[in-house]
C-alpha positions in Angstrom: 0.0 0.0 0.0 1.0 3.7 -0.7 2.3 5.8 2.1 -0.2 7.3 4.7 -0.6 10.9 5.2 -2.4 12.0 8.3 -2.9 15.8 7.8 -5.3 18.5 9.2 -8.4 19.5 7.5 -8.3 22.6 5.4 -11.3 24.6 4.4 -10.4 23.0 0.5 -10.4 19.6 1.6 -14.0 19.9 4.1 -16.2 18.8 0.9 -14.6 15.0 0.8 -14.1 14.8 4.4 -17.7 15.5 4.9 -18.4 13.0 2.0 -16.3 10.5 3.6 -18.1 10.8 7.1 -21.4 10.7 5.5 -20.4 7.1 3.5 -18.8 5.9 6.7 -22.7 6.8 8.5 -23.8 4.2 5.5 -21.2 1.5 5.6 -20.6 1.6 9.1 -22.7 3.5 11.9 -25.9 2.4 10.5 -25.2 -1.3 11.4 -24.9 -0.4 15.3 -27.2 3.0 15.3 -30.9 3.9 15.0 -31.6 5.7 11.9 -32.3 8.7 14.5 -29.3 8.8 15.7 -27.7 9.0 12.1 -29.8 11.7 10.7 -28.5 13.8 14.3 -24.8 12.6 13.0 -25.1 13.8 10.1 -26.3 17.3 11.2 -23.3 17.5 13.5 -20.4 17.2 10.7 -22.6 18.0 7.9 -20.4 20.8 5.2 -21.4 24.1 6.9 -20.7 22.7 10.2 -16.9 21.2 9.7 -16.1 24.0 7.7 -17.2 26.3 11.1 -15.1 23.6 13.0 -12.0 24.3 10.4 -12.5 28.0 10.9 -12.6 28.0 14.4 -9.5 26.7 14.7 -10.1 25.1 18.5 -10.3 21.2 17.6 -8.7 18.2 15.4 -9.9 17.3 12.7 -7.2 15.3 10.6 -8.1 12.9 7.3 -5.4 9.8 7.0 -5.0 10.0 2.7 -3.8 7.1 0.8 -3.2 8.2 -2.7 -4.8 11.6 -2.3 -7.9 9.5 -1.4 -9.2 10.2 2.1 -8.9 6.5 4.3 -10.1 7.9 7.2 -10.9 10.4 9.7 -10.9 11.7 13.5 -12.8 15.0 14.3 -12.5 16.2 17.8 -13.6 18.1 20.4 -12.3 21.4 21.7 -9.8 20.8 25.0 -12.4 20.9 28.1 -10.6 21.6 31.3 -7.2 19.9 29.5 -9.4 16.8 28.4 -10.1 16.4 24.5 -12.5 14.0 23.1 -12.4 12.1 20.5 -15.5 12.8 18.8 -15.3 10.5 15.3 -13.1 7.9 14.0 -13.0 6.1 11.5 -11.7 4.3 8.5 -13.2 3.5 5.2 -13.2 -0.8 4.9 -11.0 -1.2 1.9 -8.5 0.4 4.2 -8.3 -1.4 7.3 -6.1 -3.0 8.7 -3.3 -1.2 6.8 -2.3 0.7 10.8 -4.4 3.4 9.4 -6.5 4.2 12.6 -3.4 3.8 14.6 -1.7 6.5 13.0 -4.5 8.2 13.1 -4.6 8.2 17.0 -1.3 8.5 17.2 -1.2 11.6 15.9 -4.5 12.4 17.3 -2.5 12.2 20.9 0.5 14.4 19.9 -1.6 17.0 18.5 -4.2 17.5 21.5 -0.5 17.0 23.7 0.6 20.0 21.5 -2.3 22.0 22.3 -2.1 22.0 26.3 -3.9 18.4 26.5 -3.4 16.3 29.4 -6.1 13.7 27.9 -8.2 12.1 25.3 -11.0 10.4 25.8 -14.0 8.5 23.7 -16.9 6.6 23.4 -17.0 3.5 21.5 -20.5 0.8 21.4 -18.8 -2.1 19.9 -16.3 -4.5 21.3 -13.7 -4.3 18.1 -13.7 -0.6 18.2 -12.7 -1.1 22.2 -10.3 -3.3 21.5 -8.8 -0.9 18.9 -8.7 1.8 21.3 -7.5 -0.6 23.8 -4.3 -1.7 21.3 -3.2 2.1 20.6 -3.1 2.7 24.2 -6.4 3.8 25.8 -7.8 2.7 29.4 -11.4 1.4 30.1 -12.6 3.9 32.1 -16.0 2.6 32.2 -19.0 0.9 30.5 -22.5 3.1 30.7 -24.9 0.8 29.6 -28.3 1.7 27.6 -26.5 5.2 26.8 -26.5 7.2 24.0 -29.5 5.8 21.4 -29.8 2.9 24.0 -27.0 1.4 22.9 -24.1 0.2 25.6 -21.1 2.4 25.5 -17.2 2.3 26.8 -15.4 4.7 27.9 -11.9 4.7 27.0 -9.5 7.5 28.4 -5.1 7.8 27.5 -3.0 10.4 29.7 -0.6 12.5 27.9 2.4 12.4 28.6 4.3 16.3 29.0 4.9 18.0 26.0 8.5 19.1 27.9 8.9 15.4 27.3 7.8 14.9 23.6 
């Protein structure tokens, strides 16, 4: 496979991530969420609403390209009291299991670091995806069941080390 770029969005390259999202809410999200809940996702990172989040300059939001083709994504949060969240993730099927996601994360982690983070966090309902998290480094902080959309959660959490250390 053909190197891996993990870059930030841009306001030029918004229209295919928000493409990419809205296939992933098709090949992927659907099989675990309510239709309800993917109509609210796609409101949340629709075009006008990523290109905001590019604007604003206060979160991650990085694309993983293979090719110039986007392979996946992570949007974030803004930093909350030092914590960022790890709002999205994820990578399109032809592309897994290529350490994709993991450099994803990766980077995810040294970016937040960057930005004053002491820690990321997420939410993730399936068993793979917290295994995943699990394998790049993350902690079970807890299970919530019947959470968001009725659907059991995990909370996964990794502490930062320094930047003065990076």
């Amino acid at each position: 496979m053909a190197q891996i770029e993990i870059q930030p969005l841009t306001a030029a390259s918004v229209p295919a991530a928000a493409a990419f999202y809205s296939a992933r809410m098709d090949d992927t999200f659907s099989q675990t969420f309510p239709p309800a809940a993917i109509v609210k996702y796609r409101e949340n990172f629709n075009l006008e609403r990523l290109t905001a989040y590019v604007t604003a300059g206060d979160r991650e939001l990085l694309a993983a390209r293979v090719d110039e083709q986007i392979a996946g994504i992570m949007f974030g949060s803004p930093l909350n009291g030092g914590v960022a969240s790890v709002v999205w993730m994820a990578v399109s099927p032809q592309f897994r299991g290529h350490g994709i996601g993991r450099q994803l994360m990766e980077e995810t982690f040294r970016r937040y670091r960057q930005r004053g983070a002491h820690k990321v966090v997420l939410y993730t309902e399936t068993d793979s995806g917290k295994a995943f998290y699990e394998a790049v480094g993350m902690t079970l902080e807890g299970t919530h069941p019947q959470h968001w959309w009725g659907l059991k959660h995990y909370c996964l959490g990794r502490i930062l080390e320094s930047s003065a250390g990076a």
